[in-house]
MDAnalysis code that builds the backbone (N, CA, C; Angstrom):
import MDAnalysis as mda
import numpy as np

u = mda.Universe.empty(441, n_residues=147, atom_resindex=np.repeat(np.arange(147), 3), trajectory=True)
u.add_TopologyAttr("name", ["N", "CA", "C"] * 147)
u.add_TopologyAttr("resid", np.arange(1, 148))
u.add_TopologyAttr("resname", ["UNK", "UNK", "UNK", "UNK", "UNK", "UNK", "UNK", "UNK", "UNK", "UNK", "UNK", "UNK", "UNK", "UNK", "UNK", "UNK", "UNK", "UNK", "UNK", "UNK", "UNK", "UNK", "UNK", "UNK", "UNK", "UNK", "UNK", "UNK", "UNK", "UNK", "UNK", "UNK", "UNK", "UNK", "UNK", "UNK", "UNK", "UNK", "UNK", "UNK", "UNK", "UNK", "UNK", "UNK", "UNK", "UNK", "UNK", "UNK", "UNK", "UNK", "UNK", "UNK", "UNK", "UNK", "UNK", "UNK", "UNK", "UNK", "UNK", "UNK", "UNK", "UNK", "UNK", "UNK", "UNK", "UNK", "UNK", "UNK", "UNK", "UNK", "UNK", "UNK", "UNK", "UNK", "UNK", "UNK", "UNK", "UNK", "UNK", "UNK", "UNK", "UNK", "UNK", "UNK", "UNK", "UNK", "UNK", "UNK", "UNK", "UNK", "UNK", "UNK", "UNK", "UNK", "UNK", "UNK", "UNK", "UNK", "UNK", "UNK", "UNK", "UNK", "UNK", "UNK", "UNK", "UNK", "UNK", "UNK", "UNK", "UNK", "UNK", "UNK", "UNK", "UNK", "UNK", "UNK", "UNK", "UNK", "UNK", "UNK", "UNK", "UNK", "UNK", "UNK", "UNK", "UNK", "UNK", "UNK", "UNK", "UNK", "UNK", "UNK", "UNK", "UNK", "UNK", "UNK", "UNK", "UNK", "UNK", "UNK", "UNK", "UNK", "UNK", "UNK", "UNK", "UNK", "UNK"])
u.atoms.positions = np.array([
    [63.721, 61.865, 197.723],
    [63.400, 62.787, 196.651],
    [64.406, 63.939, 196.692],
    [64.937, 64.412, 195.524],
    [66.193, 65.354, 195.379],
    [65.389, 66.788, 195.498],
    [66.662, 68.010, 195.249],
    [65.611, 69.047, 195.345],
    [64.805, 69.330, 193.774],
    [65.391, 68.949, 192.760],
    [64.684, 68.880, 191.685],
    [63.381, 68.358, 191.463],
    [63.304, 66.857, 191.973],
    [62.012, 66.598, 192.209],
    [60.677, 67.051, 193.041],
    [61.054, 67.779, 194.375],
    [60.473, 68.497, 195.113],
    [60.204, 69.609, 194.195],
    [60.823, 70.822, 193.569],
    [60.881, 71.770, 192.743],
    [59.291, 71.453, 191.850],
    [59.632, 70.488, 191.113],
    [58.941, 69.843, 190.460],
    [57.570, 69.264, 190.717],
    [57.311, 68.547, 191.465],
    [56.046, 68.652, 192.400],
    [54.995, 69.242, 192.843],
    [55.888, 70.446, 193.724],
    [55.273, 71.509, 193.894],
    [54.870, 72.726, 192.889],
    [55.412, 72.487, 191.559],
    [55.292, 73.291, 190.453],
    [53.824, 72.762, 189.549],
    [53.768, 71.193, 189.704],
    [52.358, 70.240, 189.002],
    [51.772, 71.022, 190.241],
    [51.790, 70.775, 191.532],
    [50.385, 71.294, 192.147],
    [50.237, 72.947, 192.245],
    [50.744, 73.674, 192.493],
    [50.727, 75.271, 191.964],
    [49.523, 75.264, 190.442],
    [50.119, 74.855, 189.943],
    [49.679, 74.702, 188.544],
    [48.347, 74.065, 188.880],
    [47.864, 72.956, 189.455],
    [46.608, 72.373, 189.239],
    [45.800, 73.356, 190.100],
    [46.644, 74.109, 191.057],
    [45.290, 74.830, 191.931],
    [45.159, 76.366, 191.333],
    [46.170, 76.448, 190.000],
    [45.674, 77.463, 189.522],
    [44.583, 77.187, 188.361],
    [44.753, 75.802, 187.686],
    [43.361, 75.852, 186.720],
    [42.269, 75.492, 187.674],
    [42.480, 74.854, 188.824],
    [41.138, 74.860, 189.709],
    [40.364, 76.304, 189.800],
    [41.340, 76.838, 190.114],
    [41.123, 78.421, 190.507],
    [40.517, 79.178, 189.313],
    [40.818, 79.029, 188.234],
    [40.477, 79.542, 186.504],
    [39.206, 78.678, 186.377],
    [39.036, 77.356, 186.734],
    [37.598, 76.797, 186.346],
    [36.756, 77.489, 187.099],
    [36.807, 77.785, 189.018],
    [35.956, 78.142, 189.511],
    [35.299, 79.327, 189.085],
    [36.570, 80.200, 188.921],
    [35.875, 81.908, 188.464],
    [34.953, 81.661, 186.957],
    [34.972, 80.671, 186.463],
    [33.827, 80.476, 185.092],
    [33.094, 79.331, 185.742],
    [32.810, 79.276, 186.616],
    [31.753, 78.860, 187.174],
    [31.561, 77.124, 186.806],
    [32.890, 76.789, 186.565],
    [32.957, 75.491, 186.143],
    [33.439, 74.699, 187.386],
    [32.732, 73.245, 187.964],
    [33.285, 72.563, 189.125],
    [34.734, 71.381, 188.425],
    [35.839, 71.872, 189.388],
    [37.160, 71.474, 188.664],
    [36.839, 69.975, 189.246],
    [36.889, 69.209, 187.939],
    [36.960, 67.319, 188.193],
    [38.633, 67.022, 187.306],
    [39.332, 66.178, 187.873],
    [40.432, 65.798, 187.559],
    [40.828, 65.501, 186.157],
    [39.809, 65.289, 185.100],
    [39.714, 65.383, 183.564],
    [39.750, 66.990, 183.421],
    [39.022, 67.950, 184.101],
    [38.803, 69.000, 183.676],
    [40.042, 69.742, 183.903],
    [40.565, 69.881, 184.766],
    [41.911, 70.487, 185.274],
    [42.715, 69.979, 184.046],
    [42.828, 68.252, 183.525],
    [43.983, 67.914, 183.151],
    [43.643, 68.851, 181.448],
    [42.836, 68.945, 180.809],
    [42.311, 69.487, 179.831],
    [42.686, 70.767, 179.707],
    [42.268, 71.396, 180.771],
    [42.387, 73.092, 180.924],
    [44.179, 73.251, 180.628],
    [44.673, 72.458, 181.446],
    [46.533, 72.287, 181.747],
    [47.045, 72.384, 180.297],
    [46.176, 71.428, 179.406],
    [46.718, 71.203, 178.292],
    [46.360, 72.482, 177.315],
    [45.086, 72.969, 177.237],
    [44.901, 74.525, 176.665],
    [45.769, 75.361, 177.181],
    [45.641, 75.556, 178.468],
    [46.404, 77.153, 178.857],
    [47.993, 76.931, 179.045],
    [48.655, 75.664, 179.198],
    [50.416, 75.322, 179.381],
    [50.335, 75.892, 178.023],
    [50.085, 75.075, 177.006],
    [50.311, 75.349, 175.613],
    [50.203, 76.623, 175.297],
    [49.222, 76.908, 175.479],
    [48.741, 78.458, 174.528],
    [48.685, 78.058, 173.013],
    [48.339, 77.756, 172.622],
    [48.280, 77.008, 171.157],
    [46.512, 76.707, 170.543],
    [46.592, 77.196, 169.591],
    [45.544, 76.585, 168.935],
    [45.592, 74.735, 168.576],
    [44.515, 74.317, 169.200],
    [44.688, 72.331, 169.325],
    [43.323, 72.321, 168.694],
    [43.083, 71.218, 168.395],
    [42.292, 70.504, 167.785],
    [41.680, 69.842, 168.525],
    [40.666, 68.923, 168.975],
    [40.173, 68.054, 169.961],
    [41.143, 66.712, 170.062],
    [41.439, 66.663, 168.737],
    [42.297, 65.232, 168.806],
    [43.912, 65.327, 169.338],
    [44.424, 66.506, 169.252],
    [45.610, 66.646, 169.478],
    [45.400, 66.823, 171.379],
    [44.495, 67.404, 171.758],
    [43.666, 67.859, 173.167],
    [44.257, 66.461, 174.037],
    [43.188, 65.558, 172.832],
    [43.203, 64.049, 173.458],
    [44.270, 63.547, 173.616],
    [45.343, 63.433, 172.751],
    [46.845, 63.023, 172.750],
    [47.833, 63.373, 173.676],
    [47.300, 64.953, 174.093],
    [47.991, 65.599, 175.200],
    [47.676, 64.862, 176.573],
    [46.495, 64.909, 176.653],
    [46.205, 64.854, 177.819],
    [46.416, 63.285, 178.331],
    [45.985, 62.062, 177.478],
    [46.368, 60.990, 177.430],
    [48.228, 60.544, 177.551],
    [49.101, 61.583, 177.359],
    [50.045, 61.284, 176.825],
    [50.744, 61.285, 178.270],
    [50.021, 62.740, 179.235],
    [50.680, 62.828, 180.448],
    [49.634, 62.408, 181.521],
    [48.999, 61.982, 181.330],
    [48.189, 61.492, 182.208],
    [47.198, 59.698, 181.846],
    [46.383, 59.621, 182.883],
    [45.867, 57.873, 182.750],
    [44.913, 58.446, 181.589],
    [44.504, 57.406, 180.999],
    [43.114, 57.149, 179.912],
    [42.482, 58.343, 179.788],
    [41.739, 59.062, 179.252],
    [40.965, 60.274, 179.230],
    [40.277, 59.792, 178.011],
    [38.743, 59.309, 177.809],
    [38.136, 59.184, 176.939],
    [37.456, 60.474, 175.935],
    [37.547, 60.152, 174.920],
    [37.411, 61.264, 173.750],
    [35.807, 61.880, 174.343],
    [34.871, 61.325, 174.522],
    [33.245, 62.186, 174.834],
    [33.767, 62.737, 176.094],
    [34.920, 62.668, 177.155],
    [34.722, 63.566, 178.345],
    [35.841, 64.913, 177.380],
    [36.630, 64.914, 176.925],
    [37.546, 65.792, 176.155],
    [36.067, 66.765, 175.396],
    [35.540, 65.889, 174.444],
    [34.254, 66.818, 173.873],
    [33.625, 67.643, 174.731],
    [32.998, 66.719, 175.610],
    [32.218, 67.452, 176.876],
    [32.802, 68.511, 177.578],
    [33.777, 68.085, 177.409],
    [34.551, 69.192, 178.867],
    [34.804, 70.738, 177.555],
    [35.124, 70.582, 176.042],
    [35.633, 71.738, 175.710],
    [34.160, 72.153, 175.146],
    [32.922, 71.301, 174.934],
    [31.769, 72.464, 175.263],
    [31.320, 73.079, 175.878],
    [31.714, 72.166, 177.274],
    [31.391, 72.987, 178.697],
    [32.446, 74.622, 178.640],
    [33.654, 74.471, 178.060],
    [34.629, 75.611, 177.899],
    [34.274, 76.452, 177.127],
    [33.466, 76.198, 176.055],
    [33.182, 76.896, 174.998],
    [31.525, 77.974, 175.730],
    [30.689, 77.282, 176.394],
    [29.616, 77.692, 176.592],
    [29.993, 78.780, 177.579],
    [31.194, 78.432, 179.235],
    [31.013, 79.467, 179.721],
    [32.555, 80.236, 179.375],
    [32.543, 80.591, 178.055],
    [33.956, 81.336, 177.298],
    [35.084, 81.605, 177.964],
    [35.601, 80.481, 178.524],
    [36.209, 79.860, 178.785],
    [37.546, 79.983, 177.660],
    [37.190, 79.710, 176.718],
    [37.680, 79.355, 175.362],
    [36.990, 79.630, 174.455],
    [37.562, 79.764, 172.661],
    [36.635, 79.810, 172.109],
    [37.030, 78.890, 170.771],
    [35.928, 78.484, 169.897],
    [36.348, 77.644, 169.073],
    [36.569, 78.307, 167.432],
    [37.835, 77.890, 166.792],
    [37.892, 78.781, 165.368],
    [37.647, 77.883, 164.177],
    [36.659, 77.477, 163.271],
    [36.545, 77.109, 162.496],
    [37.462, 77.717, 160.944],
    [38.266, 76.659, 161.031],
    [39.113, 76.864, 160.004],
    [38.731, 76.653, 158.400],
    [38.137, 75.362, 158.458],
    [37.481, 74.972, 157.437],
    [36.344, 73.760, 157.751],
    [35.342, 73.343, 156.890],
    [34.474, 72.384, 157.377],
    [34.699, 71.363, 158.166],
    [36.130, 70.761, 157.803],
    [36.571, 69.704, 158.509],
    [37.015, 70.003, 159.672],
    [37.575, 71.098, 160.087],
    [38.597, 70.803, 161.204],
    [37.944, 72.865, 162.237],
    [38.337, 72.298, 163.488],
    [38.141, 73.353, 164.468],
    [38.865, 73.412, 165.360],
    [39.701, 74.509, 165.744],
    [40.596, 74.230, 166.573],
    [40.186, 75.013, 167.941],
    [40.799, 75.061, 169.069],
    [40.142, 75.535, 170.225],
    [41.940, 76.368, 170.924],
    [41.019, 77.845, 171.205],
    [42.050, 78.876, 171.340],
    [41.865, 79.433, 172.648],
    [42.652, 79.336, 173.444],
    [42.825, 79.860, 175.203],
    [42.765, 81.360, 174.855],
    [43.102, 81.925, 174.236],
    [43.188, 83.285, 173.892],
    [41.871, 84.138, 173.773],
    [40.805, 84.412, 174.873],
    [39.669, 85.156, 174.455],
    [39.726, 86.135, 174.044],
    [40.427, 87.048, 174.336],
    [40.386, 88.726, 173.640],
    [40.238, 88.745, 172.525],
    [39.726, 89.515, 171.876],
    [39.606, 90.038, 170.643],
    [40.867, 89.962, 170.017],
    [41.063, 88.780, 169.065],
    [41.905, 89.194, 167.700],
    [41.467, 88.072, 166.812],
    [42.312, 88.046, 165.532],
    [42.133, 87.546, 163.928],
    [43.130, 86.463, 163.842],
    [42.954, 85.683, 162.782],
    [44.144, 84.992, 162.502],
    [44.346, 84.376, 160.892],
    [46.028, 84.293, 160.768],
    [45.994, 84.153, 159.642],
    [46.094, 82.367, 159.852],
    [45.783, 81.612, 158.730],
    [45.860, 80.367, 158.534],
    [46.610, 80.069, 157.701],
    [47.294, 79.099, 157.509],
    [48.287, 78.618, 156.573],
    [47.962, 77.206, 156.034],
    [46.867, 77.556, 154.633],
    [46.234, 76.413, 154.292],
    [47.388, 74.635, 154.265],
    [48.284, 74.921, 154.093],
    [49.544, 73.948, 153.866],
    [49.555, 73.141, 155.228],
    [49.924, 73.883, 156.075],
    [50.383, 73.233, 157.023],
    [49.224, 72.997, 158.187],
    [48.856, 73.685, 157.964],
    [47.333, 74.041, 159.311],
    [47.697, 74.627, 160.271],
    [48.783, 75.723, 160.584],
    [49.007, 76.236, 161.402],
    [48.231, 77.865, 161.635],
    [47.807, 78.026, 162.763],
    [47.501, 79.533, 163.264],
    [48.205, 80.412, 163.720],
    [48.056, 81.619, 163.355],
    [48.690, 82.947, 164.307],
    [48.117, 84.000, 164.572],
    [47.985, 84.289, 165.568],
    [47.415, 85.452, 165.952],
    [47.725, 86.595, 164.899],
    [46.608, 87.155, 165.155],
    [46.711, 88.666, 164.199],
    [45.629, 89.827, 165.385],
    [46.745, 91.035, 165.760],
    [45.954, 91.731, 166.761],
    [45.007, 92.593, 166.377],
    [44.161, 92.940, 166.945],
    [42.589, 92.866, 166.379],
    [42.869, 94.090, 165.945],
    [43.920, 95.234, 166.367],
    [43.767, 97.061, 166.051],
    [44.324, 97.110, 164.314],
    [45.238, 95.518, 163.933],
    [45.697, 95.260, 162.635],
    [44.364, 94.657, 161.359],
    [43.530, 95.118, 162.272],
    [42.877, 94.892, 160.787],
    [41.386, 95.886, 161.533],
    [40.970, 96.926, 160.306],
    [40.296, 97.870, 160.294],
    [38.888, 97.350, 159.341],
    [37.488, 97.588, 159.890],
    [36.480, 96.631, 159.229],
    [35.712, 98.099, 159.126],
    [35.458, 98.642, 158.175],
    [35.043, 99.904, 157.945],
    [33.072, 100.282, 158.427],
    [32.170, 98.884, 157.803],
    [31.279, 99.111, 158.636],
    [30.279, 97.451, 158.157],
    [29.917, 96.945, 159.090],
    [29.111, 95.860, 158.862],
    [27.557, 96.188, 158.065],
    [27.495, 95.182, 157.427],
    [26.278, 95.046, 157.087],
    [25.021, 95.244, 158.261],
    [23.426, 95.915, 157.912],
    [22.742, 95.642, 158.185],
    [22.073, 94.123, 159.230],
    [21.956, 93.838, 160.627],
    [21.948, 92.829, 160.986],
    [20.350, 92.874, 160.885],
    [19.770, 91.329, 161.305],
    [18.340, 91.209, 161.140],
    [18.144, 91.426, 162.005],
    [16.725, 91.921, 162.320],
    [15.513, 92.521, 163.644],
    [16.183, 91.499, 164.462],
    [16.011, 92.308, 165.596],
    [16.284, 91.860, 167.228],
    [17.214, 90.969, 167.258],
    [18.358, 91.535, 166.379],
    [19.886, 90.600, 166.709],
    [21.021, 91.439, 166.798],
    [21.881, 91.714, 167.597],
    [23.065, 92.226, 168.339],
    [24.371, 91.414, 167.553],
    [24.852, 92.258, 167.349],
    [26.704, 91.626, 167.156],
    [27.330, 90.926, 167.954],
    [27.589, 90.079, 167.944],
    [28.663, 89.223, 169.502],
    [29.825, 89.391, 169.616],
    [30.149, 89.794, 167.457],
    [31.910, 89.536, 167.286],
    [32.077, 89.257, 166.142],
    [32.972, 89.401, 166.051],
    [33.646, 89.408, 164.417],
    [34.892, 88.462, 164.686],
    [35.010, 87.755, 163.709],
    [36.238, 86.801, 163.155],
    [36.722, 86.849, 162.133],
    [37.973, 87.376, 161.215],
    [38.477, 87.242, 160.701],
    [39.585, 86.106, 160.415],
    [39.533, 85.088, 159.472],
    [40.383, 84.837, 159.164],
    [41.305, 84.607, 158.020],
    [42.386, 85.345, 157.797],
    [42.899, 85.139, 156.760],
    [43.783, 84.106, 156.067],
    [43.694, 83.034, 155.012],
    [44.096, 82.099, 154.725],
    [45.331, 82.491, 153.550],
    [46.153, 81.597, 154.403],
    [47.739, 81.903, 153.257],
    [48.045, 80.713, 152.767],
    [48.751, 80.814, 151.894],
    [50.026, 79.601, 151.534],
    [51.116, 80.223, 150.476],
    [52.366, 79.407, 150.912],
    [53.186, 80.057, 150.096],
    [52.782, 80.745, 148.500],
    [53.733, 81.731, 148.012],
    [53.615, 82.411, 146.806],
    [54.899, 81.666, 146.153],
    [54.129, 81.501, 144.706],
    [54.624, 80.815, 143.578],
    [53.887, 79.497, 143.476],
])
């Protein structure tokens, strides 16, 4: 093995014992689907889709069946981990990015971008119903080219 490949090696396991390390602190037990999943959210940084999730993870790794991909990004979603952005009825994409911000959408292409949360000013919410708390606000704003 050259020093590139060594380099290399030791860079996949660094990396796996840091999403081990990111599952444990959310209280998630790291199984070898779950790591490879997490790898594929947080390498990227990208808003994915479940199916694109699946493609990733299948692409660099053995078989990964679509209900453990589901499972594993509800399990992400429940302990916020991640969170999920409903774009439109059909489609939801899943964003490594928890902090607070917005995004614009680009009905054309389906692409996302962050928009930082101090860039958009919400003057005052509606009235919520008895014994319900705010969790959060989502904005998203939908574009497509002009003309």
């Amino acid at each position: 093995m050259d020093t590139a490949d060594v380099s290399n090696a030791l860079a996949v396991q660094e990396n796996r014992a840091n999403m081990s390390a990111l599952l444990r602190r959310h209280a998630i037990t790291p199984t070898h689907q779950r790591i490879q999943i997490a790898q594929v959210l947080f390498e990227r940084c990208e808003h994915l889709s479940a199916e694109q999730i699946i493609g990733y993870v299948n692409a660099r790794y053995a078989e990964t069946s679509k209900a453990t991909v589901y499972n594993t990004l509800k399990l992400f979603l429940g302990k916020k981990l991640i969170r999920a952005i409903i774009v439109d009825p059909e489609r939801i994409v899943y964003d490594p990015n928890i902090t607070p911000h917005h995004h614009f959408y680009d009905v054309v292409t389906g692409s996302l971008t962050d928009i930082p949360v101090d860039a958009i000013h919400i003057g005052q919410l509606p009235p919520l119903p008895e014994g319900r708390v705010a969790d959060g606000v989502d904005v998203i704003i939908r574009t497509r080219p002009a003309g």
